[in-house]
N, C-alpha and C positions, 0 to 999 in steps of 0.2 A: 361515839367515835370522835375522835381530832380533828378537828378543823386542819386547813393547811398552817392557819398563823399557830393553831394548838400545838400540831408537829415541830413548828420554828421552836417555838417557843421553849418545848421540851427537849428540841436537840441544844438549844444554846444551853438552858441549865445542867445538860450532860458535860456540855465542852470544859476546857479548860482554854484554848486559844483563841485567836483571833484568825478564824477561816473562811472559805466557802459555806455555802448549804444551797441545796438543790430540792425546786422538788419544781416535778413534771416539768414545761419551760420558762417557769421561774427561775432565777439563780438571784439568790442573797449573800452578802459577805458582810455581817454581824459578829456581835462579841459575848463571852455568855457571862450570866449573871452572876456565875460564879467565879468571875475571875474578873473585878471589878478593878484591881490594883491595873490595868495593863490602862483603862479608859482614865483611871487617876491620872495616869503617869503623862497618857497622850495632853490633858489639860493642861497641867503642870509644866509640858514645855512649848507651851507657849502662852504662858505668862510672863509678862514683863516683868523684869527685878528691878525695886526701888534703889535707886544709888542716887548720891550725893549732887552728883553734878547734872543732875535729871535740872529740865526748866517746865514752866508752866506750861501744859498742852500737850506735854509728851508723850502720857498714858491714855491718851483720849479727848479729845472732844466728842461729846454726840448731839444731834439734833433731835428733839421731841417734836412730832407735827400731830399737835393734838389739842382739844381746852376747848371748849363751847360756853354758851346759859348755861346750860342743861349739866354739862358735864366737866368739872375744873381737877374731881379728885383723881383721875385716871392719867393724865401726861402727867401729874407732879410724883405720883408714883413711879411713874416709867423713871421719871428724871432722874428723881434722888435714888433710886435703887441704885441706877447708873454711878453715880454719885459715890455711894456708901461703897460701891464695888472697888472703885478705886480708880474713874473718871477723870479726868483734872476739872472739865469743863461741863457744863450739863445745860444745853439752851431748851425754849419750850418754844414754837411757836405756836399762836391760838389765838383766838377773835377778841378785838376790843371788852367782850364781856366777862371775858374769861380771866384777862392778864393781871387785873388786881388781885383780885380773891386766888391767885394762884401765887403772885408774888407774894401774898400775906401768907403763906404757908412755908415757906423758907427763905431765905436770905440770900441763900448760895446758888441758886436758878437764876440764870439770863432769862428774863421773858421779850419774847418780841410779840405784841399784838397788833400780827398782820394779816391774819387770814380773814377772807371774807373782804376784802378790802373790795372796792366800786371797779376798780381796774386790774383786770387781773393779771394782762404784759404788764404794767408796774411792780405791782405786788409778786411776781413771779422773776423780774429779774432782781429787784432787790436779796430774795432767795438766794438766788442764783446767787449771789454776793457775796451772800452768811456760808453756801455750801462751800466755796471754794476751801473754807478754813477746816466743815466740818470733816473726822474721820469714818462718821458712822451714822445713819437714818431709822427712828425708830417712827412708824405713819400708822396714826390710829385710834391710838387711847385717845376715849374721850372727842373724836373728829365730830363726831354729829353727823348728820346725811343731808344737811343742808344740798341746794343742787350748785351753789357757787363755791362751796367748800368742798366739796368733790372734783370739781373742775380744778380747783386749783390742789386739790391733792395728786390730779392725774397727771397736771404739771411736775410736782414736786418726782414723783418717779422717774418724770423723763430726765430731767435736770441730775438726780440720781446717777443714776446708769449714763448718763455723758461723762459726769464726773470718775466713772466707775467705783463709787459711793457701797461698801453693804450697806441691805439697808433690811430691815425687820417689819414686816406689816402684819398687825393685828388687829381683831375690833371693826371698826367702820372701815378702815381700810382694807380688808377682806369683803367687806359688802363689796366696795368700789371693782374688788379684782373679781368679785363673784358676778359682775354685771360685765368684764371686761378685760379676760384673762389676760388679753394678749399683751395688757400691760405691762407683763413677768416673762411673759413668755421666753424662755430662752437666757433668759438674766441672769447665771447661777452664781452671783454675790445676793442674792434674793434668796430671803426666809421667809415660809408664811406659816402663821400661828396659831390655824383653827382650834376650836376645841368641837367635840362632835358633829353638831347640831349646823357650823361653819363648814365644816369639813364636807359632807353631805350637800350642801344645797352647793358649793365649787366643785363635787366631782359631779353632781349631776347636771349643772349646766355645763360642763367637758364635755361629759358621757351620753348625754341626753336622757339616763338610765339614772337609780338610785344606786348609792353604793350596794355591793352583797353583805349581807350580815356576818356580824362573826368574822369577817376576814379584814383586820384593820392594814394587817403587814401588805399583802397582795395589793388591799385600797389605796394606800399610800404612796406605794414603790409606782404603782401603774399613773398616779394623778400627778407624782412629779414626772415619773418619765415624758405624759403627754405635756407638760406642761414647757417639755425642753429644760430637763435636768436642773429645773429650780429643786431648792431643799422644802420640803413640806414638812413640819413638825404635829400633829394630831394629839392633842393634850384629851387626856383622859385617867383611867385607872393606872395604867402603863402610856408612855409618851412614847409613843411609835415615828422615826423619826426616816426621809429619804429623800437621798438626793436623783430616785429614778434608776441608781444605780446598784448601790448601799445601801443599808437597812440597818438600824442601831434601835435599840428599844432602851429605854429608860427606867428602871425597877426603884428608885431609890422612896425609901418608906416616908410617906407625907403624914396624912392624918385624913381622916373622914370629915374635917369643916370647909366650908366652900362658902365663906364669904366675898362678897365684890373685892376685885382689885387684885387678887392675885396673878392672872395675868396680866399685869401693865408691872409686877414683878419681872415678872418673866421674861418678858420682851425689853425694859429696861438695860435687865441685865445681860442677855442675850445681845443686844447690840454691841455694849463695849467690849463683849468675849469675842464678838466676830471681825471687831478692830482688831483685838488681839491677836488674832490666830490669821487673819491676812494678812497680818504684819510678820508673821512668823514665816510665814511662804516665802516672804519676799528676804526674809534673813537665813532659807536652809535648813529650817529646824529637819531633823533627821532622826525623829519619834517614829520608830515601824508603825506605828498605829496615827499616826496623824497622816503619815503619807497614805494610806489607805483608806481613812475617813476625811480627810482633808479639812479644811478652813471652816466649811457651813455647816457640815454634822457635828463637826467637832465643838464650834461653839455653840451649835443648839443643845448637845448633850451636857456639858459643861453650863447653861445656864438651866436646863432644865433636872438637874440631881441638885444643881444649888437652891434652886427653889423649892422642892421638896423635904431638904432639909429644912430650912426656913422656917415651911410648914412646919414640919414635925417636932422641932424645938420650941416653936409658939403655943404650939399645942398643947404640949406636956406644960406649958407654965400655965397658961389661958385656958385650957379647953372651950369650951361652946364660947366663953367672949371672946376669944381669940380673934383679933382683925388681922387687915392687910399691915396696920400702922407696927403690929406685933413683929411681923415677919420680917418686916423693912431693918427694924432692932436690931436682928436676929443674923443680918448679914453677917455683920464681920464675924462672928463665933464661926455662923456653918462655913465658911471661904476660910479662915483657921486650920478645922478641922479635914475639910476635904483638898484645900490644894496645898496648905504651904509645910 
């Protein structure tokens, strides 16, 4: 028998539109996966067009708050993805130990090594400083759980959302929300990026229960909705994606390798879609399918079928060597083929 997400799932590959689905006092409004040109087209406008008289910063700045010891390769991912997408600007911040060995991997990254700093009002308004410029917050790759780099990441949210900043949190910065939802609570320019294993231990510190099996769609709609209409994206076999309200599911063909670092992909790139596409609100884009998925579905879906391509073109060239470093390459062809 069909699970309820089973039922979703087979009413959307029935559909051809962009509708409703009901089932018991559930109501979802999804798109099916047979009728992918309608989710292209919602991306497509609202993407910025390159024109001449463009200045530096126009497409983007974003902030990386990420880069430990331990961990340098995960914020320089986020960055340059950003970067390769088509960014203007791509800062990293991350602890004195990190900043070299991250600067030594590209040239085109701002690093600031300020996290972890002895003061953390200092270190926290400086921030404050660098936000005012940025258009977009990616918190997590690579943070560490240090306990004064949590505190200053819980800073970095507040400061966020004063700004009215999206901001994308993955990684350690989901530990952080999973110890203290109510950071997000309510925030809905806020995306968060579990994959499984994340996903579960935040809806059971919501719920006080574990999620139910087999029903991601239901888990997801119900963890954003308690969470006050944040976007929850659930990475898995299919990227189940909700802003509490809306239900979008993601089909697009990856590969079966699961190397490190693919999400710091994803969230990368998802940041500068989500500058995109709140910039789009603010100019009237008038896409039937964006007014209906709005700003934070729409650029979580939009980075997450790009990432999958990625995947799937790295694949076919690399198989089992296949990295993250592969995928990164791999931007500009799948952003080519799927939006322009």
């Amino acid at each position: 028998m069909l699970s309820v997400s089973g039922w979703l799932m087979y009413a959307l590959n029935r559909s051809r539109l962009v509708a409703p689905v009901s089932f018991g006092c559930h109501r979802y409004t999804s798109a099916a996966q047979s009728a992918p040109n309608v989710l292209i087209d919602m991306v497509k406008s609202f993407i910025p067009p390159l024109t001449y008289d463009q200045h530096k910063g126009q497409s983007g700045r974003v902030a990386v708050f990420g880069g430990c010891q331990e961990y340098t390769g995960a914020p320089y991912f986020a960055a340059i993805s950003a970067l390769k997408l088509g960014a203007d600007l791509s800062h990293v911040f991350c602890t004195q130990e990190a900043a070299t060995v991250i600067k030594s991997y590209s040239p085109e990254l701002i690093v600031h090594p300020i996290i972890n700093s002895d003061n953390l009002s200092t270190t926290s308004e400086e921030t404050s400083k660098w936000l005012e410029r940025m258009h977009a917050v990616i918190l997590g790759p690579g943070l560490g759980r240090d306990i004064n780099t949590l505190k200053y990441a819980e800073a970095i949210i507040k400061i966020a959302k004063e700004k009215c900043l999206p901001i994308v949190i993955d990684a350690d910065g989901l530990f952080l929300i999973t110890q203290k939802p109510e950071l997000v609570k309510g925030y809905k320019r806020a995306i968060l990026t579990p994959n499984v294993a994340e996903f579960s231990r935040l809806y059971e510190k919501v719920f006080g229960e574990k999620p139910p099996e087999n029903e991601p769609v239901i888990c997801v709609k119900s963890l954003a909705e308690r969470l006050g209409n944040i976007t929850i994206v659930q990475k898995g076999f299919s990227d189940v994606m909700s802003d509490g309200d809306k239900v979008l599911v993601c089909y697009g063909e990856g590969s079966p390798r699961r190397c490190g670092g693919q999400g710091d992909l994803l969230s990368g790139s998802m940041g500068i879609f989500t500058h995109w596409s709140h910039s789009a609100v603010e100019s009237d884009n008038s896409n039937e399918a964006f007014e209906i998925y709005g700003p934070t579905i729409g650029a979580a879906y939009a980075a997450c079928l790009l990432t999958r391509h990625c995947n799937n073109l790295a694949f076919k060239e690399y198989q089992r060597s296949m990295t993250t470093t592969d995928m990164i390459n791999k931007i500009s062809e799948a952003f080519q083929f799927l939006y322009q």
